[in-house]
PyMOL Python script that loads the backbone (N, CA, C, O; Angstrom):
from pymol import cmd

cmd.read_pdbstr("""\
ATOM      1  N   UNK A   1       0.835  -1.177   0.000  1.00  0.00           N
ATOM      2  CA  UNK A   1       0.000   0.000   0.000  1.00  0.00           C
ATOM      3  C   UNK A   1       0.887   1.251   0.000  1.00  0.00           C
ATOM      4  O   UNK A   1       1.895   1.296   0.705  1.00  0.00           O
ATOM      5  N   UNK A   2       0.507   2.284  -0.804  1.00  0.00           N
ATOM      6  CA  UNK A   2       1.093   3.391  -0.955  1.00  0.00           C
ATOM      7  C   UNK A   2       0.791   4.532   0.067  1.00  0.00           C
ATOM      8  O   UNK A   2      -0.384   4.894   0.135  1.00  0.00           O
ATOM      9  N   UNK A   3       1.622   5.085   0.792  1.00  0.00           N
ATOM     10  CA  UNK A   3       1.277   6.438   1.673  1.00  0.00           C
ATOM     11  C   UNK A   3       0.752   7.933   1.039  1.00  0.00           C
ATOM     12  O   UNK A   3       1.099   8.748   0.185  1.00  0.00           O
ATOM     13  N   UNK A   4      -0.231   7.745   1.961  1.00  0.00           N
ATOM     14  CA  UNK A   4      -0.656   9.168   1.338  1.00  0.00           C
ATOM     15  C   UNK A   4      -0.470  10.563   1.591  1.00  0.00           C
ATOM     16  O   UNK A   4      -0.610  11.066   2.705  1.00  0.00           O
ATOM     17  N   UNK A   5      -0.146  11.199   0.532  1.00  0.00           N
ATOM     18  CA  UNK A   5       0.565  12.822   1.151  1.00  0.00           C
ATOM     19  C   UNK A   5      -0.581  13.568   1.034  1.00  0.00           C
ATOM     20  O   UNK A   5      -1.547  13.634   0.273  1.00  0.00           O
ATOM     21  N   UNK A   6      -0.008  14.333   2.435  1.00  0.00           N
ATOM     22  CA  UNK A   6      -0.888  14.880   3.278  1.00  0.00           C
ATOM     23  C   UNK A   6      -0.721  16.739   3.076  1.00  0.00           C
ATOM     24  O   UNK A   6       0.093  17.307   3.804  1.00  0.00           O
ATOM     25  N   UNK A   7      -1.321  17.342   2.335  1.00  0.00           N
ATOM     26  CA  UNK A   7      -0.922  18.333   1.672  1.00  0.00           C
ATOM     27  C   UNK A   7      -1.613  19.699   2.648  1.00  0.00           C
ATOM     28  O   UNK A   7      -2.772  19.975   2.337  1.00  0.00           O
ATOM     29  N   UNK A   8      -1.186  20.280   3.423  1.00  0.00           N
ATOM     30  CA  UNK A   8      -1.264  21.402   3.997  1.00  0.00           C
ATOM     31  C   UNK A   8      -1.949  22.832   3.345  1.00  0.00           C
ATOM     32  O   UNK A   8      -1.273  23.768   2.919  1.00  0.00           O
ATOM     33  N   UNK A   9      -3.279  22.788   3.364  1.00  0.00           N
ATOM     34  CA  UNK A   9      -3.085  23.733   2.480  1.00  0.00           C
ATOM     35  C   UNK A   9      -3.507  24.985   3.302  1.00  0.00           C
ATOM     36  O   UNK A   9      -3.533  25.945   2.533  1.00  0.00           O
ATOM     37  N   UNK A  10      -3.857  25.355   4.603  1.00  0.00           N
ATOM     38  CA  UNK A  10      -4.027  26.281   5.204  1.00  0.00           C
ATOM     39  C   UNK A  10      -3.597  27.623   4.902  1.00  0.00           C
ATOM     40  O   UNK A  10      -4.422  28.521   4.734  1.00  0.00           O
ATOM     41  N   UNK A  11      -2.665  27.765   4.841  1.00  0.00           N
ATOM     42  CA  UNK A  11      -1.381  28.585   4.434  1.00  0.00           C
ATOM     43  C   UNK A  11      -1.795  29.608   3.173  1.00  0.00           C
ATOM     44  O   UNK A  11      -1.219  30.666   2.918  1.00  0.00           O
ATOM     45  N   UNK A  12      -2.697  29.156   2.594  1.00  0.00           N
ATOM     46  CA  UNK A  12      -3.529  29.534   1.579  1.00  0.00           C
ATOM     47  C   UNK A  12      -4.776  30.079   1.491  1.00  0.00           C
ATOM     48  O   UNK A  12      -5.190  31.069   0.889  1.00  0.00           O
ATOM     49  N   UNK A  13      -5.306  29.274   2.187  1.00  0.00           N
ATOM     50  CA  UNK A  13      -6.959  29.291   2.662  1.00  0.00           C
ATOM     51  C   UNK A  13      -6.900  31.539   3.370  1.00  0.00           C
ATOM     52  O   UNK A  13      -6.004  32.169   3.933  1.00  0.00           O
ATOM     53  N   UNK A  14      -8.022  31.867   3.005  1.00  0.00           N
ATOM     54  CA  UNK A  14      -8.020  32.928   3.451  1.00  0.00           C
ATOM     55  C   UNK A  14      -8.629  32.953   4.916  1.00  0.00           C
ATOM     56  O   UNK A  14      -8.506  33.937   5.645  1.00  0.00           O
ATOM     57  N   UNK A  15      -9.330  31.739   5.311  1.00  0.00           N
ATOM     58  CA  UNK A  15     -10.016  31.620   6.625  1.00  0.00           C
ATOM     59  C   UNK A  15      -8.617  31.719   7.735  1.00  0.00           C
ATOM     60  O   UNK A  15      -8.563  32.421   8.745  1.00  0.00           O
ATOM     61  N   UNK A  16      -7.883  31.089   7.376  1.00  0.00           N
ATOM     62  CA  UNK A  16      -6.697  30.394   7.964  1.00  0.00           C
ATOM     63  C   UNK A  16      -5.642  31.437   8.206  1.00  0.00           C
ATOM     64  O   UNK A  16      -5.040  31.320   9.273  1.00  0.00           O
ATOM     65  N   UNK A  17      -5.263  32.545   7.335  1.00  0.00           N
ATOM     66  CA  UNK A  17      -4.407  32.927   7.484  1.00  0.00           C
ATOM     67  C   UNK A  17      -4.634  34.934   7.631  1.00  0.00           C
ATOM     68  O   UNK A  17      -4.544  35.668   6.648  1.00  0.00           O
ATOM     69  N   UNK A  18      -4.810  35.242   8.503  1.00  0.00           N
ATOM     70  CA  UNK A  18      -5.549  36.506   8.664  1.00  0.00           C
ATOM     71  C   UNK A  18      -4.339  37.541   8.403  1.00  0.00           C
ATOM     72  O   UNK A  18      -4.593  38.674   8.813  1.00  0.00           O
ATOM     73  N   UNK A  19      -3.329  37.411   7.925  1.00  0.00           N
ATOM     74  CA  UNK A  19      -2.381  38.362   7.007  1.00  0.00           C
ATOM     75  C   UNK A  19      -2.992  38.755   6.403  1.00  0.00           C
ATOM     76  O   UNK A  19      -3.746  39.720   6.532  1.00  0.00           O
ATOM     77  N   UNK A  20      -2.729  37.820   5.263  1.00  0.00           N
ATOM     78  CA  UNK A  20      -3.342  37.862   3.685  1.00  0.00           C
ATOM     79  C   UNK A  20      -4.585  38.363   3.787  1.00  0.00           C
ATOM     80  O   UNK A  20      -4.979  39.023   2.826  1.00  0.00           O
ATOM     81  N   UNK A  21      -5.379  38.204   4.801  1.00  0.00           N
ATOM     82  CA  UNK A  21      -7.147  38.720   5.077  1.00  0.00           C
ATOM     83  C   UNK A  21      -7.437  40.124   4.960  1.00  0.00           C
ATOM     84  O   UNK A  21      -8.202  40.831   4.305  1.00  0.00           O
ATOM     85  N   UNK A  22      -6.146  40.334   6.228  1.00  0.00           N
ATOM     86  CA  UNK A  22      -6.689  41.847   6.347  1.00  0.00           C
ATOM     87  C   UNK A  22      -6.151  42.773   5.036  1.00  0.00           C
ATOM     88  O   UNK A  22      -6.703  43.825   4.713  1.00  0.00           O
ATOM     89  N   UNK A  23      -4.743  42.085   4.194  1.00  0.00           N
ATOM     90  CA  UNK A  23      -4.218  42.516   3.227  1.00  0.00           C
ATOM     91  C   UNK A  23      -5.855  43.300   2.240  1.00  0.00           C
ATOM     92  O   UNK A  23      -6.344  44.407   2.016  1.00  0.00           O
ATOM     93  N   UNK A  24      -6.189  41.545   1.882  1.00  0.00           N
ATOM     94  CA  UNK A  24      -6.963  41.903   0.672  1.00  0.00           C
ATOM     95  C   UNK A  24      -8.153  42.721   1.184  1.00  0.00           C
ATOM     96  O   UNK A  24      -8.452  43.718   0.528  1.00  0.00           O
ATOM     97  N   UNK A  25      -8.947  42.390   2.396  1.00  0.00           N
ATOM     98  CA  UNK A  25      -9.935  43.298   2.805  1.00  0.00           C
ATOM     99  C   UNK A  25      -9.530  45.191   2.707  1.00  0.00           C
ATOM    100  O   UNK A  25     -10.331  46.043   2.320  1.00  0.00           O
ATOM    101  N   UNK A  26      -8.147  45.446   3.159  1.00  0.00           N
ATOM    102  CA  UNK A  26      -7.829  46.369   3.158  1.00  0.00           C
ATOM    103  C   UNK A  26      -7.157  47.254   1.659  1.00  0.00           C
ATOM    104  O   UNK A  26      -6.770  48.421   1.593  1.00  0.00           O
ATOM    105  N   UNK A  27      -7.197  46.434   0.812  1.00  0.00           N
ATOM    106  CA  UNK A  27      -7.049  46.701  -0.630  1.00  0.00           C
ATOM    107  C   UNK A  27      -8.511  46.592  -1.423  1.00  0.00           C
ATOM    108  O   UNK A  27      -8.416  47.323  -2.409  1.00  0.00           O
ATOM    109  N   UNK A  28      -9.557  46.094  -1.388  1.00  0.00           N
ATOM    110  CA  UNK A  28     -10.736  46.544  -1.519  1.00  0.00           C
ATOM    111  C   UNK A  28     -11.292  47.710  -0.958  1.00  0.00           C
ATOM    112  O   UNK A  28     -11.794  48.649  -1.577  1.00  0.00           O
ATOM    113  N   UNK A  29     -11.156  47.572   0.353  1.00  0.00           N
ATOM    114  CA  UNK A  29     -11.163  49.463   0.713  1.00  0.00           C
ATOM    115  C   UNK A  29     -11.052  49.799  -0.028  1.00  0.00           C
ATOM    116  O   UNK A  29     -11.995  49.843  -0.818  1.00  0.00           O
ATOM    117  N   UNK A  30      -9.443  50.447  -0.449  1.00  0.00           N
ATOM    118  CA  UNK A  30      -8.589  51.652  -0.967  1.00  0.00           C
ATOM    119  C   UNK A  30      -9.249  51.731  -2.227  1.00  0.00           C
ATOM    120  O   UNK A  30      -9.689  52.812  -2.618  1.00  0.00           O
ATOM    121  N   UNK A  31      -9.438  49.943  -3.383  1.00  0.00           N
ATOM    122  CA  UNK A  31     -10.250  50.264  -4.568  1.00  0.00           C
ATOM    123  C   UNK A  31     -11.225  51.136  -4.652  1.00  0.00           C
ATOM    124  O   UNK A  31     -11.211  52.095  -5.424  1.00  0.00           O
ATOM    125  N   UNK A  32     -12.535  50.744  -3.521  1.00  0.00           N
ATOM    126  CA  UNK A  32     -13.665  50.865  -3.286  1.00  0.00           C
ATOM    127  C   UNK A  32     -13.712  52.889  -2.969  1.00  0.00           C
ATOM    128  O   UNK A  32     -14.377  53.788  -3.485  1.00  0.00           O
ATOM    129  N   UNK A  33     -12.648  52.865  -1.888  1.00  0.00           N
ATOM    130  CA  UNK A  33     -12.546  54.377  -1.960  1.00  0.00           C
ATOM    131  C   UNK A  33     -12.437  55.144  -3.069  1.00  0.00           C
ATOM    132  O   UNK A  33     -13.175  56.076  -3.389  1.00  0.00           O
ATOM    133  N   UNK A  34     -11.139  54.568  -3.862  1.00  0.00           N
ATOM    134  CA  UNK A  34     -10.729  55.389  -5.165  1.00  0.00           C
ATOM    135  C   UNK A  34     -12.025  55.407  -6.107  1.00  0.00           C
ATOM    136  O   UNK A  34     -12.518  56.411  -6.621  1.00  0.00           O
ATOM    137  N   UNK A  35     -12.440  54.181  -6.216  1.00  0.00           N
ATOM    138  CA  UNK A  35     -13.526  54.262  -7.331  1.00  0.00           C
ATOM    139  C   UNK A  35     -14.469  55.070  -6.987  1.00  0.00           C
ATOM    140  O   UNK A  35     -15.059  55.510  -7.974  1.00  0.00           O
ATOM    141  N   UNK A  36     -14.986  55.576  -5.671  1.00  0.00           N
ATOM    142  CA  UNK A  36     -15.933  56.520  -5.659  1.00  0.00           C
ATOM    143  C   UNK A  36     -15.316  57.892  -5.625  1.00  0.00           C
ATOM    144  O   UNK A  36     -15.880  58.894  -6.064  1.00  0.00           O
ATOM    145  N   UNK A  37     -14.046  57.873  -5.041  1.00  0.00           N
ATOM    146  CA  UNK A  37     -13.717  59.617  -5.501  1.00  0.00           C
ATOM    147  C   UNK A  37     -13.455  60.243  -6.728  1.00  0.00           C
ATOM    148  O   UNK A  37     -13.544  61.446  -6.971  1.00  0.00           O
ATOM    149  N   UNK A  38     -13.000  58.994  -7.767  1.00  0.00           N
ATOM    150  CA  UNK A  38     -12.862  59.022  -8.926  1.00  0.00           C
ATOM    151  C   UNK A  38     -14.470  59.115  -9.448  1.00  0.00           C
ATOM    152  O   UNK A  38     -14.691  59.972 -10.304  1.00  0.00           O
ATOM    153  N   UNK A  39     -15.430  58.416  -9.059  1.00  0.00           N
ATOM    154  CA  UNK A  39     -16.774  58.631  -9.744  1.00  0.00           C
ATOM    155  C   UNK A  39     -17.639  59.576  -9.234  1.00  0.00           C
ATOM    156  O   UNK A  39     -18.785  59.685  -9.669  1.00  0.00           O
ATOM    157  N   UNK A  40     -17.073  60.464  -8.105  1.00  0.00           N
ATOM    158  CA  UNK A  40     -17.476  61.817  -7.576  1.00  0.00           C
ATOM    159  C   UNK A  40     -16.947  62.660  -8.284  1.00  0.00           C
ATOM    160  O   UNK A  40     -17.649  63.592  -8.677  1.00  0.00           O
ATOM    161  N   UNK A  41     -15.401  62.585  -8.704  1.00  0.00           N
ATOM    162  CA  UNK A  41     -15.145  63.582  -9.334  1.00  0.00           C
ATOM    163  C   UNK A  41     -15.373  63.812 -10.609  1.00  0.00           C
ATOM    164  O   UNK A  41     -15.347  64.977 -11.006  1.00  0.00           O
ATOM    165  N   UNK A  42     -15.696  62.524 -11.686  1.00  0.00           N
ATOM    166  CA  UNK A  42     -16.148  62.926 -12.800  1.00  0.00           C
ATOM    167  C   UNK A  42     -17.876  63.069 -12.926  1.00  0.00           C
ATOM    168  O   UNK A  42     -18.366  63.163 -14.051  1.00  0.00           O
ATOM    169  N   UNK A  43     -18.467  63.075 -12.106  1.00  0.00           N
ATOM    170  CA  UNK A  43     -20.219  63.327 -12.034  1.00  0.00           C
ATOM    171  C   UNK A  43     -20.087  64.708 -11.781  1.00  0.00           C
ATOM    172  O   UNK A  43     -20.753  65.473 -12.478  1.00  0.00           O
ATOM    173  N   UNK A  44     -18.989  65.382 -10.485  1.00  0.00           N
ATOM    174  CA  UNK A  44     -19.250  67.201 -10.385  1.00  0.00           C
ATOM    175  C   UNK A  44     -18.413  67.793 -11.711  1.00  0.00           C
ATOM    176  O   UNK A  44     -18.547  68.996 -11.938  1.00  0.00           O
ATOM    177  N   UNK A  45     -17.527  66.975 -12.625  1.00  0.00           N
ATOM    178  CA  UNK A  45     -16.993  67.121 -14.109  1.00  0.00           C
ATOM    179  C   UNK A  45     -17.816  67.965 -14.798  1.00  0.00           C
ATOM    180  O   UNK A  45     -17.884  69.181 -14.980  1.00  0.00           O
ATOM    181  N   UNK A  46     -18.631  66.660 -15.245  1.00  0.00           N
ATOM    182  CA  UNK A  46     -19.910  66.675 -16.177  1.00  0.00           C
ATOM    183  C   UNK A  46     -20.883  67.505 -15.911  1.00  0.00           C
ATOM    184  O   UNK A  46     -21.471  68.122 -16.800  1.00  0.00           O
ATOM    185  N   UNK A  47     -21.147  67.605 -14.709  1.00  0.00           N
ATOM    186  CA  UNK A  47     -22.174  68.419 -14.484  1.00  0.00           C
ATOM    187  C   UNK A  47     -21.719  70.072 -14.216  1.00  0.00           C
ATOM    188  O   UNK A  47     -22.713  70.781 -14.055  1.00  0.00           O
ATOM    189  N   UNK A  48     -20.565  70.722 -14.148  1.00  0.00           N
ATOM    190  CA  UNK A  48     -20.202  71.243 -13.606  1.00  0.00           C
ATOM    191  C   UNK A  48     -20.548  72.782 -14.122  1.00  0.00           C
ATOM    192  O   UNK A  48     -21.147  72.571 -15.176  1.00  0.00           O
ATOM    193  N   UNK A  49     -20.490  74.093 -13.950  1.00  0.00           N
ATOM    194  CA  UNK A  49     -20.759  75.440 -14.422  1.00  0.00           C
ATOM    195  C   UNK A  49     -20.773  75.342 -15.396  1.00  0.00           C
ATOM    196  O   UNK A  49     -19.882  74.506 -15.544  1.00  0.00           O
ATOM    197  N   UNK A  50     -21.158  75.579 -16.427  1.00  0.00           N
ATOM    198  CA  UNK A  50     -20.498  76.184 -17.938  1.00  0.00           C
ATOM    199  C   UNK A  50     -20.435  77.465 -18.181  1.00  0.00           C
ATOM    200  O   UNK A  50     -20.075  77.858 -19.291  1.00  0.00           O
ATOM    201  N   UNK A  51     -20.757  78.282 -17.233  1.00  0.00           N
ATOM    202  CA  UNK A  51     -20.329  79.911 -17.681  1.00  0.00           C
ATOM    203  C   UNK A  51     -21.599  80.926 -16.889  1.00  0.00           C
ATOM    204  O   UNK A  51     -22.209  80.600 -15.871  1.00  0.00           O
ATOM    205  N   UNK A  52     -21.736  81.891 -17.473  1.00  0.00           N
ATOM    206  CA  UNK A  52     -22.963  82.907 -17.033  1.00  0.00           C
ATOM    207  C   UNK A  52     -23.606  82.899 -18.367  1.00  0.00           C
ATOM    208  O   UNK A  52     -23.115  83.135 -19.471  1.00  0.00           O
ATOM    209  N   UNK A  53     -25.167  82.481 -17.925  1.00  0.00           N
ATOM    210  CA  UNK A  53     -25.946  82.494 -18.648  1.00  0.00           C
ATOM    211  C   UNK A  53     -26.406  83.934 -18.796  1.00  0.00           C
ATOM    212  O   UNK A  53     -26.338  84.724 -17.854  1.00  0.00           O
ATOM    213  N   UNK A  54     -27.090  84.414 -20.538  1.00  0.00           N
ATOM    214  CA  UNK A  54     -27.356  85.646 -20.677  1.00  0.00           C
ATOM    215  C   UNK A  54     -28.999  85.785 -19.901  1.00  0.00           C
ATOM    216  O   UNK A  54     -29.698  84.827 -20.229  1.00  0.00           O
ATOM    217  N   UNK A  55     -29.510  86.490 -19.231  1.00  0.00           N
ATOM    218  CA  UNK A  55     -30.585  86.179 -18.398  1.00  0.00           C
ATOM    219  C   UNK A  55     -31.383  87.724 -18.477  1.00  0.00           C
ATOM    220  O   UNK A  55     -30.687  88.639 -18.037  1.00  0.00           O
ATOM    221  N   UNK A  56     -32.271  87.981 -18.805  1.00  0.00           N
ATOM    222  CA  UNK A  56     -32.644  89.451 -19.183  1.00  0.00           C
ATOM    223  C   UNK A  56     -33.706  89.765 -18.063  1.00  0.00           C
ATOM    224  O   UNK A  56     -34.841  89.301 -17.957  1.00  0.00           O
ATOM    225  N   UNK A  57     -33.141  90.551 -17.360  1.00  0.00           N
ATOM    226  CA  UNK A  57     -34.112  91.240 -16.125  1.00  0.00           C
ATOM    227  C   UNK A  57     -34.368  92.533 -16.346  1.00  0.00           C
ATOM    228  O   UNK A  57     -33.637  93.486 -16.616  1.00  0.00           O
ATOM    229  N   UNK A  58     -35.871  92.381 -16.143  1.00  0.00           N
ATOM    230  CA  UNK A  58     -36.547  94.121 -15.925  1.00  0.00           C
ATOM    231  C   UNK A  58     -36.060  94.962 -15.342  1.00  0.00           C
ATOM    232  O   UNK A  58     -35.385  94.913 -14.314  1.00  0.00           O
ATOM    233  N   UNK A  59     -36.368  95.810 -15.959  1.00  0.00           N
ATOM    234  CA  UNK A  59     -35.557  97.193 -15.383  1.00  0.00           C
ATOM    235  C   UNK A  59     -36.096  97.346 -14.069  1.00  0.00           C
ATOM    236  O   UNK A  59     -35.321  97.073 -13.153  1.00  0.00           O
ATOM    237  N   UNK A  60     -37.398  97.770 -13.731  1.00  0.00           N
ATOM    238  CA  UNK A  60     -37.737  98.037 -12.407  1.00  0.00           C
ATOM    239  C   UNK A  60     -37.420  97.036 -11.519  1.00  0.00           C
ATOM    240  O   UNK A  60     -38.007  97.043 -10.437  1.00  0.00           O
ATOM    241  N   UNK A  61     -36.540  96.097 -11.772  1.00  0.00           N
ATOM    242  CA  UNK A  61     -36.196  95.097 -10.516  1.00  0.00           C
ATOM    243  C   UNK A  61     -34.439  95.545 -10.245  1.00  0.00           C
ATOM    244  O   UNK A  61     -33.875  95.037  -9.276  1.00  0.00           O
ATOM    245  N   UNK A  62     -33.879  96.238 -10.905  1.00  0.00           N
ATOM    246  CA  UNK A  62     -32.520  96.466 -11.194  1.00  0.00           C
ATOM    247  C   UNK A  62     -32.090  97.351  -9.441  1.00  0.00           C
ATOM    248  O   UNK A  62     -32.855  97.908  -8.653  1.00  0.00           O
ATOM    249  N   UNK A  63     -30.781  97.167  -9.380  1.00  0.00           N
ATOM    250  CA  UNK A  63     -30.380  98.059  -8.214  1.00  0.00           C
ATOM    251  C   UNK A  63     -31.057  99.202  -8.212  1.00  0.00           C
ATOM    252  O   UNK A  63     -31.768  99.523  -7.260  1.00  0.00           O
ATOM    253  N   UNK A  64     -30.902  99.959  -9.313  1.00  0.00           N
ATOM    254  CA  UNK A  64     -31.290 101.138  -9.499  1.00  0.00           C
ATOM    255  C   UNK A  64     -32.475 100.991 -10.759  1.00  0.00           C
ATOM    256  O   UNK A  64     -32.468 100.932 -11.989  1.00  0.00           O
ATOM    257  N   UNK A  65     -33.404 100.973  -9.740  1.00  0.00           N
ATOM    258  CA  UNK A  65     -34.719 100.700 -10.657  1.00  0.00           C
ATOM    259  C   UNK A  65     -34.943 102.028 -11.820  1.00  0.00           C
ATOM    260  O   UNK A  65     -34.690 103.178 -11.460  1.00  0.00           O
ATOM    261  N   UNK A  66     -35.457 101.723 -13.282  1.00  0.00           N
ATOM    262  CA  UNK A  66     -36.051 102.514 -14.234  1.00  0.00           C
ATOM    263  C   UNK A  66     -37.654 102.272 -14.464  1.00  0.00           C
ATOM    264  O   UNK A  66     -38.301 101.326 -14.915  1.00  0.00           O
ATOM    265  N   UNK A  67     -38.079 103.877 -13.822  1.00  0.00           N
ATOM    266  CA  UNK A  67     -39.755 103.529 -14.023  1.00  0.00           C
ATOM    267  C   UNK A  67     -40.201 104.742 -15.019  1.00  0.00           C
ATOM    268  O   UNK A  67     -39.721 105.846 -15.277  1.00  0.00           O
ATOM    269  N   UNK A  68     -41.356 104.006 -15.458  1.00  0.00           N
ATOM    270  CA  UNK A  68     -41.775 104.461 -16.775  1.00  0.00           C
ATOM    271  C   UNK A  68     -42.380 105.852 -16.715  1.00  0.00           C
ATOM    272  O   UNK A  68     -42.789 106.393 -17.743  1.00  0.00           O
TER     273      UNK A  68
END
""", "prot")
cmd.dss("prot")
cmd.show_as("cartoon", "prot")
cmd.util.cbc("prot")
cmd.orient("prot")
C-alpha cells in the first residue's frame, strides 16, 4: 500500500491565514474608496458650471430701478 501525502493547504486558505485577510480586505477598501472619488469627481466634471448664462431682467427690478 502506498502512503498518502498529506498536503497542507491552510497557508492559503483565506479563513486560515488573517495576514493575507486583512491585506486583501484592506485593498478593496482603498479600490472601493478610489472608485468613488474618482466617480465623484467625474459626475461634479460633467455636471459642472459652464459659464454665465445671458438672463434678461426688468428694469424696475434692477439696483437702481427705471420707471416708466
Amino acid at each position: 500500500m502506498e502512503p498518502t501525502e498529506i498536503i497542507d493547504d491552510s497557508e492559503k486558505d483565506i479563513t486560515h491565514n488573517w495576514v493575507s485577510t486583512s491585506k486583501f480586505i484592506w485593498l478593496c477598501q482603498m479600490f472601493l474608496v478610489l472608485a468613488l472619488v474618482l466617480g465623484g469627481c467625474y459626475g461634479m466634471y460633467t455636471h459642472r458650471y459652464k459659464g454665465k448664462p445671458e438672463v434678461s431682467v426688468p428694469e424696475n427690478t434692477q439696483y437702481n430701478p427705471k420707471y416708466k
